[in-house]
N, C-alpha and C positions, 0 to 999 in steps of 0.2 A: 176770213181772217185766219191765219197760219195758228195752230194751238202749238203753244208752247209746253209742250207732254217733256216726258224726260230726259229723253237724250238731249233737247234742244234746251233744257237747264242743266245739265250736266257739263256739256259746252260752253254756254252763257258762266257758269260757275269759275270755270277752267279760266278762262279768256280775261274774264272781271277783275280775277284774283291775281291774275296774272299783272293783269295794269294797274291793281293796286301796290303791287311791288312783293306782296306774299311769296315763302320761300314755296320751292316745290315740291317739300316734304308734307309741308303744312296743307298746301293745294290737295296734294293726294289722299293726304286724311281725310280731306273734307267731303274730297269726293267722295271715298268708301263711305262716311258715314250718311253723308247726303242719297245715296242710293237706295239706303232700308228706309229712309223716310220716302220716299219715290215711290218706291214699291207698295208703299201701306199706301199712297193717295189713290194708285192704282186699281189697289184690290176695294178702296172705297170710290170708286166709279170716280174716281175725277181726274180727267186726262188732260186739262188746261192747268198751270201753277196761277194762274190769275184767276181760276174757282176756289181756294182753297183758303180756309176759314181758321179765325184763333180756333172754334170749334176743332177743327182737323188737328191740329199740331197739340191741342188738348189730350185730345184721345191718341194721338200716337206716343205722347209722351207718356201714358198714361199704359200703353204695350211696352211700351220701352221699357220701364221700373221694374218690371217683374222679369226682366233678360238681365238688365245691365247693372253694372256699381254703380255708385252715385258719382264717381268720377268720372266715369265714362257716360253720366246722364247730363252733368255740367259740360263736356266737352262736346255732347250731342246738343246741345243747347245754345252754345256760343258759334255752332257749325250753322244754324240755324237762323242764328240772327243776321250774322256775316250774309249768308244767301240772302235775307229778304231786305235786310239794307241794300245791297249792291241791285237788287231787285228797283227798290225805291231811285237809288240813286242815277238809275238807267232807264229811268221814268217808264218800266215794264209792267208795275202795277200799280192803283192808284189810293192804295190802302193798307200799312205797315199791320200785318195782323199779331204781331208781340212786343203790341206798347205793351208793357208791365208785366208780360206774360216770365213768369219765375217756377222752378219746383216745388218751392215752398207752396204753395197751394192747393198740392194732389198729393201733400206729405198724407199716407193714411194712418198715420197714427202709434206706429212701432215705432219702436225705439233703435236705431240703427248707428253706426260707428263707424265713424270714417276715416283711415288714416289722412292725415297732414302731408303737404307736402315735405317736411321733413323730415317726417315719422318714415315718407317711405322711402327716403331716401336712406336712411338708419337702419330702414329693413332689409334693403338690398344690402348696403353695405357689411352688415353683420353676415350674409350668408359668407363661410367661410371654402374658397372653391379648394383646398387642398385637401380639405376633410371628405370623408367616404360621401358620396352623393350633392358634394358643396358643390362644385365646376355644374352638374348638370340641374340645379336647385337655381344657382345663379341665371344660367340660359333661359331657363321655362322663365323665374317669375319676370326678367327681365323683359322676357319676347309678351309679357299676359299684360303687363302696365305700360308698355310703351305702345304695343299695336292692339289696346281694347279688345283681349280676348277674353273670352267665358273660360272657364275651365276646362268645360267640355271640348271645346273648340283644340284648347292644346291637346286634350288624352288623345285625340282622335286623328293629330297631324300627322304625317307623314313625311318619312321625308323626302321623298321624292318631290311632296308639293314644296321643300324649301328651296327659293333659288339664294343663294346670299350673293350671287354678281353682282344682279339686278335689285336684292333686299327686296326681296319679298318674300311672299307667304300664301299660296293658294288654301283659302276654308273651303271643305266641300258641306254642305248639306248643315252650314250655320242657320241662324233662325231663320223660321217658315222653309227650311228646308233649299236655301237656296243658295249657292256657291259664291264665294267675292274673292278678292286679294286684296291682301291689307299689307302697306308699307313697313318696311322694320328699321329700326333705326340702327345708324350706325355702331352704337355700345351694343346692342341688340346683339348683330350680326358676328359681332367680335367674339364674342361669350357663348354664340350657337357653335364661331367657329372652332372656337377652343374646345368644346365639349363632342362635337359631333369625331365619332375616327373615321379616318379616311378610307374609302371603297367600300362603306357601309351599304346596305342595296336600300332602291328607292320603296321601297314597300315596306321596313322596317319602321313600326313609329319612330316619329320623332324622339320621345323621351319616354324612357324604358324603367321600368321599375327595380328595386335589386336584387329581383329575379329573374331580370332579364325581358319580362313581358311587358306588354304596352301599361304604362302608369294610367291608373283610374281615376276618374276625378276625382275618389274620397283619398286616394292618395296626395293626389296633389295639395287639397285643403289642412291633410294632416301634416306635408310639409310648411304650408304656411304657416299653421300655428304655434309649428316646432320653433321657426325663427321668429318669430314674431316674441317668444316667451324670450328667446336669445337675445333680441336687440329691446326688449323691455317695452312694445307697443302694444303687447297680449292685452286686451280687455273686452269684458264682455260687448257682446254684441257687432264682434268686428268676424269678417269673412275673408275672404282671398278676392271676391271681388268689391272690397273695402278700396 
């Protein structure tokens, strides 16, 4: 029997989605995100998707929390269901393992703050791009909530890794150390391209501090909660990756 390892779910993903009618934007996110869930079935010795247990997606989701915002755990979650429906529905296995399976149930117990989809849309919109550091405030937070980066992830870009033809974004040495490309979206791309000057060299970070050095991620968080006090969604227990 042929195992169905990862490349041949990532394909199966590709193809499914595709005859669902899903846009290509949407596809490619799923893909990036479906790959770090891949990887963890990997490193836990399972190279068939038809081994793979509510246990499993437990415990990855349960690695997950301690990377990602909870916005980026809910959209890791609905990337998740979409593959084992389409799974089901292409009669590839013969047991949906996230009947009922939610976050709410590996909540540990802090108290955590999440902006609203409105809240952040209030948050973008308040950064003001013609004020000293607005234009490149706008770019980063908008490239961090559209394409599910860590902080870390932006201090560290480069821009060499950005292509904006093709909207993309190469991460080197993202969680477990390991390199992806994540899609950007079109407002995204707009607002990297406003902020970036032209015949900048590819080895210069991406987003530079106003000293001119590569922005840290305490910088980054501290511009978060500059606008965030600006567009009135400051409250305790809320982070950048809120």
């Amino acid at each position: 029997m042929t195992k169905l390892g990862s490349s041949w779910s990532l394909g199966f993903f590709h193809r499914a989605s595709l005859a669902e009618g899903y846009r290509k934007s949407t596809i490619d996110t799923g893909i990036s995100m479906l790959r770090g869930f891949l990887s963890f079935l990997e490193r836990e010795g399972i190279r068939d998707i038809r081994e793979v247990s509510r246990g499993n997606i437990v415990s990855y989701l349960e690695e997950a929390r301690g990377t990602y915002s909870m916005r980026t755990l809910i959209s890791l979650l609905v990337v998740l269901r979409r593959f084992f429906t389409l799974l089901m529905r292409n009669s590839k296995i013969l047991i949906y393992p996230m009947e009922n399976l939610n976050l709410r149930e590996h909540d540990d117990g802090r108290r955590k703050e999440h902006l609203t989809p409105e809240e952040a849309d209030r948050f973008l919109e308040s950064i003001d791009i013609y004020q000293r550091l607005g234009l490149r405030d706008r770019a980063l937070f908008e490239l961090i909530y559209s394409s599910a980066l860590r902080a870390s992830e932006a201090s560290n870009s480069l821009i060499g890794d950005l292509h904006l033809k093709t909207r993309r974004l190469l991460i080197r040495g993202g969680k477990n150390g390991e390199d992806r490309v994540v899609p950007i979206t079109e407002i995204s791309a707009h607002y990297l391209e406003l902020y970036l000057p032209p015949g900048a060299q590819d080895s210069r970070p991406l987003f530079l501090s106003s000293n001119n050095t590569k922005l840290l991620r305490h910088g980054i968080n501290d511009r978060f909660h500059y606008w965030a006090r600006r567009s009135k969604v400051e409250r305790e227990g809320l982070s950048v990756h809120s």
